[in-house]
TORFI-349922 format. One record per residue: residue number from 0; residue in three letters; x, y, z of N, C-alpha, C in turn. Coordinates in steps of 0.2 Angstrom, whole numbers. Example, Ala and Ser with C-alpha at 12.3 -4.5 7.8 and 13.67 -1.06 7.14 Angstrom:
2
site num = 0, residuo = ALA, n_X = 66, n_Y = -28, n_Z = 39, ca_X = 62, ca_Y = -22, ca_Z = 39, c_X = 66, c_Y = -16, c_Z = 39 .
site num = 1, residuo = SER, n_X = 64, n_Y = -11, n_Z = 35, ca_X = 68, ca_Y = -5, ca_Z = 36, c_X = 64, c_Y = 0, c_Z = 39 .
# end
This chain:
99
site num = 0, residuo = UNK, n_X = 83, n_Y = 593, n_Z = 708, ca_X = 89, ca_Y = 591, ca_Z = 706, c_X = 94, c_Y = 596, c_Z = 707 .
site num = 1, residuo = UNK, n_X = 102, n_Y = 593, n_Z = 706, ca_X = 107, ca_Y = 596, ca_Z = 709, c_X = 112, c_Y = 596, c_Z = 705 .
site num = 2, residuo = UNK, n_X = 113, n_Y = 602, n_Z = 700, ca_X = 117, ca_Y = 602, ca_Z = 695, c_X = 126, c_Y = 602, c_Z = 700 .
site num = 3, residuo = UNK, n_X = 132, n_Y = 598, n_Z = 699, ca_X = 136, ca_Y = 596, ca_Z = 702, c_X = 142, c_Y = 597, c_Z = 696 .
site num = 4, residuo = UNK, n_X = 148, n_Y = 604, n_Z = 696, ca_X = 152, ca_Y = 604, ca_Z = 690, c_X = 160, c_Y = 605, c_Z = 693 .
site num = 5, residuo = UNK, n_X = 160, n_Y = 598, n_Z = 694, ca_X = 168, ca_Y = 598, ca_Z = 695, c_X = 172, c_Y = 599, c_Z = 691 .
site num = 6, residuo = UNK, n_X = 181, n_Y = 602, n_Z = 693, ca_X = 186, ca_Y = 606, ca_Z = 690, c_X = 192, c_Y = 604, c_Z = 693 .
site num = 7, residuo = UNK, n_X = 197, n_Y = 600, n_Z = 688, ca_X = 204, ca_Y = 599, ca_Z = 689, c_X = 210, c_Y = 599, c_Z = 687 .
site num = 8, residuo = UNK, n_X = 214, n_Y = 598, n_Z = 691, ca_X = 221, ca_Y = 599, ca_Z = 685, c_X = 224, c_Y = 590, c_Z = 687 .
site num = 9, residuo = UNK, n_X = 228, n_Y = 587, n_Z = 680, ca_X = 231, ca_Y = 582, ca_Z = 682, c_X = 238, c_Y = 585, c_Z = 685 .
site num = 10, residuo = UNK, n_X = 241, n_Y = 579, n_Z = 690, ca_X = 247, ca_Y = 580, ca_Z = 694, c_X = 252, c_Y = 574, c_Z = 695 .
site num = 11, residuo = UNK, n_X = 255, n_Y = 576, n_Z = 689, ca_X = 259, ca_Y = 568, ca_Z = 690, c_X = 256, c_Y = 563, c_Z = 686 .
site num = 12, residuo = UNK, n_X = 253, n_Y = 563, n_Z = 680, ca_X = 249, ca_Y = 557, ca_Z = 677, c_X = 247, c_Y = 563, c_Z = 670 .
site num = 13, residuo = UNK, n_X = 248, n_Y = 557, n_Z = 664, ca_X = 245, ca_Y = 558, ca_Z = 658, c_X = 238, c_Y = 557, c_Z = 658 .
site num = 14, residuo = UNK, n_X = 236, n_Y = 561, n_Z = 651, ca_X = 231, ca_Y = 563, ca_Z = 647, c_X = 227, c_Y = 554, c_Z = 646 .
site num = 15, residuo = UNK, n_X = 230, n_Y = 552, n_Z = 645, ca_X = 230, ca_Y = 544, ca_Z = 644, c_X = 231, c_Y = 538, c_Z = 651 .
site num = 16, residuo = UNK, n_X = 233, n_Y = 540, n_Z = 654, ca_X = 232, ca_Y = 536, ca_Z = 661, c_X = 225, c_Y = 541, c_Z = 664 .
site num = 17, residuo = UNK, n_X = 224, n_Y = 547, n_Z = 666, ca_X = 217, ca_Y = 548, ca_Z = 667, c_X = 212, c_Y = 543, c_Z = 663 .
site num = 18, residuo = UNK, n_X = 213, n_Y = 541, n_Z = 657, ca_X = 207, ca_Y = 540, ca_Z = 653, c_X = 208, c_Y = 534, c_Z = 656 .
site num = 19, residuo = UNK, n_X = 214, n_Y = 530, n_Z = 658, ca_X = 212, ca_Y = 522, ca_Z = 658, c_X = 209, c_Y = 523, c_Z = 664 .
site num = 20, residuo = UNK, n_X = 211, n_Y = 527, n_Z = 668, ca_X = 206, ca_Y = 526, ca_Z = 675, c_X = 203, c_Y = 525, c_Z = 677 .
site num = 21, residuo = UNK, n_X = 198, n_Y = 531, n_Z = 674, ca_X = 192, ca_Y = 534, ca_Z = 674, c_X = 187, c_Y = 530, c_Z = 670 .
site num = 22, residuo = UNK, n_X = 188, n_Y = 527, n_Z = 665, ca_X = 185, ca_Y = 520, ca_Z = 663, c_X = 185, c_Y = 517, c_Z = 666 .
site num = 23, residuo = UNK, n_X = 192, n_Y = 513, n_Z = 670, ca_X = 190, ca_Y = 508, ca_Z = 675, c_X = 185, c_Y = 510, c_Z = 680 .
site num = 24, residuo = UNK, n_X = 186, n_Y = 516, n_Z = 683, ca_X = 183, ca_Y = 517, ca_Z = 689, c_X = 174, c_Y = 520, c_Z = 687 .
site num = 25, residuo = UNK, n_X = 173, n_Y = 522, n_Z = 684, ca_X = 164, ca_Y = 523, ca_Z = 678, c_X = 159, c_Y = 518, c_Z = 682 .
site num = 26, residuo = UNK, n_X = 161, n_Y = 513, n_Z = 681, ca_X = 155, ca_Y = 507, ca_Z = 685, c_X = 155, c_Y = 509, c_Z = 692 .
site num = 27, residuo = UNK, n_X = 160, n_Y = 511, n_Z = 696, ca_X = 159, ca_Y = 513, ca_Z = 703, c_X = 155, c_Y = 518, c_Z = 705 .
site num = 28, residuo = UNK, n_X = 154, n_Y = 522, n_Z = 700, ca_X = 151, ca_Y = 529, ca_Z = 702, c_X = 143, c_Y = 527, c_Z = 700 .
site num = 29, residuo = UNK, n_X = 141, n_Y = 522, n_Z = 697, ca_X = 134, ca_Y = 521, ca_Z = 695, c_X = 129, c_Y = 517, c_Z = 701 .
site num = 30, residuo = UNK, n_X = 136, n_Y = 517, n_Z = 708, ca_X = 131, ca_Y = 513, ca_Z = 713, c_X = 131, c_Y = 519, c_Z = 718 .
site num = 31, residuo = UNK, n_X = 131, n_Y = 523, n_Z = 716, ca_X = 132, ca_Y = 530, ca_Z = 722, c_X = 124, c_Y = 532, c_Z = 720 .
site num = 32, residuo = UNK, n_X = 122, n_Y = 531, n_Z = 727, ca_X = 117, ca_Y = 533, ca_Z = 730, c_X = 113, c_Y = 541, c_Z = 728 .
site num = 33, residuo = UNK, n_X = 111, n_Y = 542, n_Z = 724, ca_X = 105, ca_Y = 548, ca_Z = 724, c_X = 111, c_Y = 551, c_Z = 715 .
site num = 34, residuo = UNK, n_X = 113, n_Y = 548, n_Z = 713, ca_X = 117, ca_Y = 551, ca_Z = 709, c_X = 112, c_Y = 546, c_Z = 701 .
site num = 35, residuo = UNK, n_X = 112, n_Y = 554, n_Z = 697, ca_X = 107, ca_Y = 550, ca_Z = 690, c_X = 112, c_Y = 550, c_Z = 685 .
site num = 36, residuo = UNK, n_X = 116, n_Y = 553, n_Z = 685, ca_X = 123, ca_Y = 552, ca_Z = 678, c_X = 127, c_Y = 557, c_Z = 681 .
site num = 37, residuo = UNK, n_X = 132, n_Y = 556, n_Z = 676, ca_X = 139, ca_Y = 560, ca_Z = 679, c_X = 142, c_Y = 559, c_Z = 670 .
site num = 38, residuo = UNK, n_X = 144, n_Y = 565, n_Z = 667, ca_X = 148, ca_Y = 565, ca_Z = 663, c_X = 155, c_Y = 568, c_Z = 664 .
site num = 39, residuo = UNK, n_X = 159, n_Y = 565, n_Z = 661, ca_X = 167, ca_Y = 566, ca_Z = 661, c_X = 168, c_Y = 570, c_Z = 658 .
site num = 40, residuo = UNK, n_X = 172, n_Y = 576, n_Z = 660, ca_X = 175, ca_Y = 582, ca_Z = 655, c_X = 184, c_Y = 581, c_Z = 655 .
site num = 41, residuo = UNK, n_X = 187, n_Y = 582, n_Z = 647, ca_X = 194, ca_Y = 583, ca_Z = 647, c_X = 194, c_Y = 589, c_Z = 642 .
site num = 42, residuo = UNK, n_X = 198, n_Y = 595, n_Z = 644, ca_X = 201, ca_Y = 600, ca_Z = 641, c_X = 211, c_Y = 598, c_Z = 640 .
site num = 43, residuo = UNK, n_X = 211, n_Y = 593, n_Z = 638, ca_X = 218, ca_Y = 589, ca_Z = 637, c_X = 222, c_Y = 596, c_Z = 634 .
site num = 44, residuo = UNK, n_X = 221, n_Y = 600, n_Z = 631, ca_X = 226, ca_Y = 606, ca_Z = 628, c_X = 227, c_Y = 609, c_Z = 634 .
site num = 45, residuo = UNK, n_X = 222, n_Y = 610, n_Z = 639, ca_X = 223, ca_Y = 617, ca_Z = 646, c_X = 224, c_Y = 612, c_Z = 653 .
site num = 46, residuo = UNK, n_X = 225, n_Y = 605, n_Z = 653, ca_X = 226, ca_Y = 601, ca_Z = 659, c_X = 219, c_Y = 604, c_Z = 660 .
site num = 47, residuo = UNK, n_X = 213, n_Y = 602, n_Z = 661, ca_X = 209, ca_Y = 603, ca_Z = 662, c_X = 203, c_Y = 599, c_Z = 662 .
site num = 48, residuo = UNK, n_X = 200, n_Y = 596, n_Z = 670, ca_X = 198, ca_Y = 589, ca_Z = 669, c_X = 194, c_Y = 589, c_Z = 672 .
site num = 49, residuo = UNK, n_X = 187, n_Y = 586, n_Z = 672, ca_X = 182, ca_Y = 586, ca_Z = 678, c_X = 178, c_Y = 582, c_Z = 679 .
site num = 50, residuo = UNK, n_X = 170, n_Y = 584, n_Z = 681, ca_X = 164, ca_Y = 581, ca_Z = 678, c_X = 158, c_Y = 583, c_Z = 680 .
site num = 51, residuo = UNK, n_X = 154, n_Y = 583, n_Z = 676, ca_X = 146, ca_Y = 587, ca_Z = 678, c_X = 140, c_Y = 581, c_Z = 679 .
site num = 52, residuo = UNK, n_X = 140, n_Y = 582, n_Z = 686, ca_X = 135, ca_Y = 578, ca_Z = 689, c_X = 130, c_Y = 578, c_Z = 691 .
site num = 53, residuo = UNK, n_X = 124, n_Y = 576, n_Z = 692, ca_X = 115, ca_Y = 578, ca_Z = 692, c_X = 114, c_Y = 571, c_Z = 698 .
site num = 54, residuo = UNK, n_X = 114, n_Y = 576, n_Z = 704, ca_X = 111, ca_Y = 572, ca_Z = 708, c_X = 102, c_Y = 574, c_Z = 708 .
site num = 55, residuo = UNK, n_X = 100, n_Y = 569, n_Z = 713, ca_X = 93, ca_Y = 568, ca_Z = 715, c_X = 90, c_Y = 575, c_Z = 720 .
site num = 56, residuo = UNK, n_X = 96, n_Y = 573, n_Z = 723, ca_X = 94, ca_Y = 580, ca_Z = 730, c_X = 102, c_Y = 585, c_Z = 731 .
site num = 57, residuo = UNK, n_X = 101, n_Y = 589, n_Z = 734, ca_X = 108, ca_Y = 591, ca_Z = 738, c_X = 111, c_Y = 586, c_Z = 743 .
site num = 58, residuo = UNK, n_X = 106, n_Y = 584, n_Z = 747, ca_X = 109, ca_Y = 579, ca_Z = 752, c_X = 112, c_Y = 573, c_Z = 748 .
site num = 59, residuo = UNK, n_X = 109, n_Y = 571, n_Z = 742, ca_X = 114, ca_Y = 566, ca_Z = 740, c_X = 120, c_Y = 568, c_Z = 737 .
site num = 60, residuo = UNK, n_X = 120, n_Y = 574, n_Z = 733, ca_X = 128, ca_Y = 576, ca_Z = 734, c_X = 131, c_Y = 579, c_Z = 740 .
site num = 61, residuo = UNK, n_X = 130, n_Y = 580, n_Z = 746, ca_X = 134, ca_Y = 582, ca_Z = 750, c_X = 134, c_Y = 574, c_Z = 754 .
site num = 62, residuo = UNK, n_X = 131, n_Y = 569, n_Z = 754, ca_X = 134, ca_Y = 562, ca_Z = 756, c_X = 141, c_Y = 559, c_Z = 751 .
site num = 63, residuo = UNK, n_X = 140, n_Y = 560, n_Z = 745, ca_X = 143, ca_Y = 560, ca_Z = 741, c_X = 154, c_Y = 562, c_Z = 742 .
site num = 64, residuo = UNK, n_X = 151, n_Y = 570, n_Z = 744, ca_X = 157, ca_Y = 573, ca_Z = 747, c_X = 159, c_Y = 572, c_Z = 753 .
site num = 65, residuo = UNK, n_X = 157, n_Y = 568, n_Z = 757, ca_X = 159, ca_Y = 567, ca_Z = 765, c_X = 161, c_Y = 560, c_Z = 764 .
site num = 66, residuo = UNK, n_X = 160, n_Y = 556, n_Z = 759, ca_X = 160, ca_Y = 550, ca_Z = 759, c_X = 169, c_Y = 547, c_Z = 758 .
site num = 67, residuo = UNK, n_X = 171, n_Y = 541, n_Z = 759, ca_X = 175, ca_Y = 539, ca_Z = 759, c_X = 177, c_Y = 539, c_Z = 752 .
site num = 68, residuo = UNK, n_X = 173, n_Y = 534, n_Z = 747, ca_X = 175, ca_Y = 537, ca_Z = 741, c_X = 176, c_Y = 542, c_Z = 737 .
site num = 69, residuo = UNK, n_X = 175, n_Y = 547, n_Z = 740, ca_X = 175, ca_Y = 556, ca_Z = 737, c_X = 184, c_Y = 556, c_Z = 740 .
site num = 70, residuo = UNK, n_X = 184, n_Y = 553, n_Z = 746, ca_X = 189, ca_Y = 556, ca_Z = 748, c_X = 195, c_Y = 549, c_Z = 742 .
site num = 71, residuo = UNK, n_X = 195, n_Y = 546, n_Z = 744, ca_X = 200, ca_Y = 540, ca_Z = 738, c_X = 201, c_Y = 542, c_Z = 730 .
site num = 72, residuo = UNK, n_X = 194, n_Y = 544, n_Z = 728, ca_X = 192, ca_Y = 546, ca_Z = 720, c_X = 198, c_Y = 552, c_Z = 721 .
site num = 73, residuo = UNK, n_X = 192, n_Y = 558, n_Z = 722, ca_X = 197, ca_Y = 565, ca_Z = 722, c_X = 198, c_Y = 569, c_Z = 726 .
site num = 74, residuo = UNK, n_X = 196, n_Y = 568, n_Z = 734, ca_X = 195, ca_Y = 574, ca_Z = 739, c_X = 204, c_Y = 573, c_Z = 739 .
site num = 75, residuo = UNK, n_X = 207, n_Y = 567, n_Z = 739, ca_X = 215, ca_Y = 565, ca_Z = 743, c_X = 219, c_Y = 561, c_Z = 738 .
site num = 76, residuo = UNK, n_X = 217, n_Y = 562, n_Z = 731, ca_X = 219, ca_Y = 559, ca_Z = 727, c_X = 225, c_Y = 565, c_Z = 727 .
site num = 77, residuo = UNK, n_X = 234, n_Y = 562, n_Z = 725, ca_X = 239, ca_Y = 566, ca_Z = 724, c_X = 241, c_Y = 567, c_Z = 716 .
site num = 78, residuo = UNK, n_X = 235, n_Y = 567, n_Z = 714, ca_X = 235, ca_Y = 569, ca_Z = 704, c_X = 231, c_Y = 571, c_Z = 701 .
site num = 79, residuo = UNK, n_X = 227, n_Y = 575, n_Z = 703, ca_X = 224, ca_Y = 578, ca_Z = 706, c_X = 226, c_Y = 587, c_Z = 709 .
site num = 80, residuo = UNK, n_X = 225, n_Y = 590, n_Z = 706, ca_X = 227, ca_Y = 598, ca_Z = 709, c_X = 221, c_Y = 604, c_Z = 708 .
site num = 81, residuo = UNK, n_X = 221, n_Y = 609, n_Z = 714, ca_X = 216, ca_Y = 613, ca_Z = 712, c_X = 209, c_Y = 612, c_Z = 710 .
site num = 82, residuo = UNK, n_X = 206, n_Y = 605, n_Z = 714, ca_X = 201, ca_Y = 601, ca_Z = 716, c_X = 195, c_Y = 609, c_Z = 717 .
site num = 83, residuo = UNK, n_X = 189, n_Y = 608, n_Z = 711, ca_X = 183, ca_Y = 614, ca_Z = 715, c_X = 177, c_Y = 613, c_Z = 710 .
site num = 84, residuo = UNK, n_X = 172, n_Y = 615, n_Z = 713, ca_X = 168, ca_Y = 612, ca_Z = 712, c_X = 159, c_Y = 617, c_Z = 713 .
site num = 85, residuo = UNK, n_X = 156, n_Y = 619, n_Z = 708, ca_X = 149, ca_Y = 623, ca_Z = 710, c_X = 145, c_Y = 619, c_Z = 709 .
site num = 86, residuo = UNK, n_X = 139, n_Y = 619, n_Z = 712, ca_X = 133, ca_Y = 615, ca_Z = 713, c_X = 127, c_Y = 622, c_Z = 711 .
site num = 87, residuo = UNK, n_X = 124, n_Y = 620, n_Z = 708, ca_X = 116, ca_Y = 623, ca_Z = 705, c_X = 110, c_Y = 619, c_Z = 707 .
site num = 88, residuo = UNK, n_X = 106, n_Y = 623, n_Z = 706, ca_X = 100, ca_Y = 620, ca_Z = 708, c_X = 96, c_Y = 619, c_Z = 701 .
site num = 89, residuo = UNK, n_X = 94, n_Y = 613, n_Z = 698, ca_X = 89, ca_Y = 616, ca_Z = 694, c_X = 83, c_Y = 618, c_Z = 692 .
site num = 90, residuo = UNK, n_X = 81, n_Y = 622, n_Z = 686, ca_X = 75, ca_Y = 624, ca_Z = 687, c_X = 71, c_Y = 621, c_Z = 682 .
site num = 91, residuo = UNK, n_X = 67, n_Y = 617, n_Z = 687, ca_X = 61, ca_Y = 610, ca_Z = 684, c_X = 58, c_Y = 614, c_Z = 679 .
site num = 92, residuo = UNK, n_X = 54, n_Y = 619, n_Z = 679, ca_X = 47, ca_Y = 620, ca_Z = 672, c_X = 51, c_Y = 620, c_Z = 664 .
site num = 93, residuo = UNK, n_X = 56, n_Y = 628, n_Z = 667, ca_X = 62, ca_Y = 629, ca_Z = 659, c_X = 66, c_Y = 622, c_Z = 658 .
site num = 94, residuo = UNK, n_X = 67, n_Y = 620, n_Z = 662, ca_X = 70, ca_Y = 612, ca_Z = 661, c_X = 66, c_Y = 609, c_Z = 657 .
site num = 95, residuo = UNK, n_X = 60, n_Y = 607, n_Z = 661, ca_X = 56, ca_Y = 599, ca_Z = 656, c_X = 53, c_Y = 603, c_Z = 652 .
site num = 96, residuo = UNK, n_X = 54, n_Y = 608, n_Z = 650, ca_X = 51, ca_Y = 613, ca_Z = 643, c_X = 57, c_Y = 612, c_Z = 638 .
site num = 97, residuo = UNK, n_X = 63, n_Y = 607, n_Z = 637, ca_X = 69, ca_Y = 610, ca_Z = 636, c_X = 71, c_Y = 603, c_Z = 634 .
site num = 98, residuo = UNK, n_X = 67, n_Y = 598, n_Z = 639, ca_X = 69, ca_Y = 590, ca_Z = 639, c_X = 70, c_Y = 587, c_Z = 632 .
# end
């Protein structure tokens, strides 16, 4: 598995239009291939917004980012700033000891 922690700043949009969106857009993310959850992060006091994703493989999150939707979501999204992002690997034994 592939721990996935995206980081951003909003640009031109409220604390409260992110939330509506992001709601709307929730179902979208549940059909993306090799992806098992995705939790949404807000630090609304520091413009601070992201999400921490658990994909299946690496290849499914590097399909993920090459993808058309990666690019409409947030690769080219103009509300959106300071787009990044680190990828972990995780470690299955301490993990399922931990489950």
């Amino acid at each position: 598995m592939i721990i996935q922690v995206v980081n951003f700043n909003l640009d031109g949009i409220t604390h409260e239009q992110y939330e509506g969106a992001a709601t709307e857009l929730a179902p979208s993310f549940k059909e993306l291939d090799g992806l098992i959850s995705k939790v949404w992060l807000s630090d609304k006091d520091n413009n601070t917004y992201g999400g921490v994703y658990t994909w299946e493989n690496r290849q499914a999150m590097e399909n993920y980012l090459s993808s058309e939707f990666y690019d409409e979501v947030l690769g080219n999204n103009p509300s959106f700033a300071n787009v990044s992002y680190k990828a972990y690997e995780v470690l299955d034994g301490p993990t399922e000891i931990t489950k």
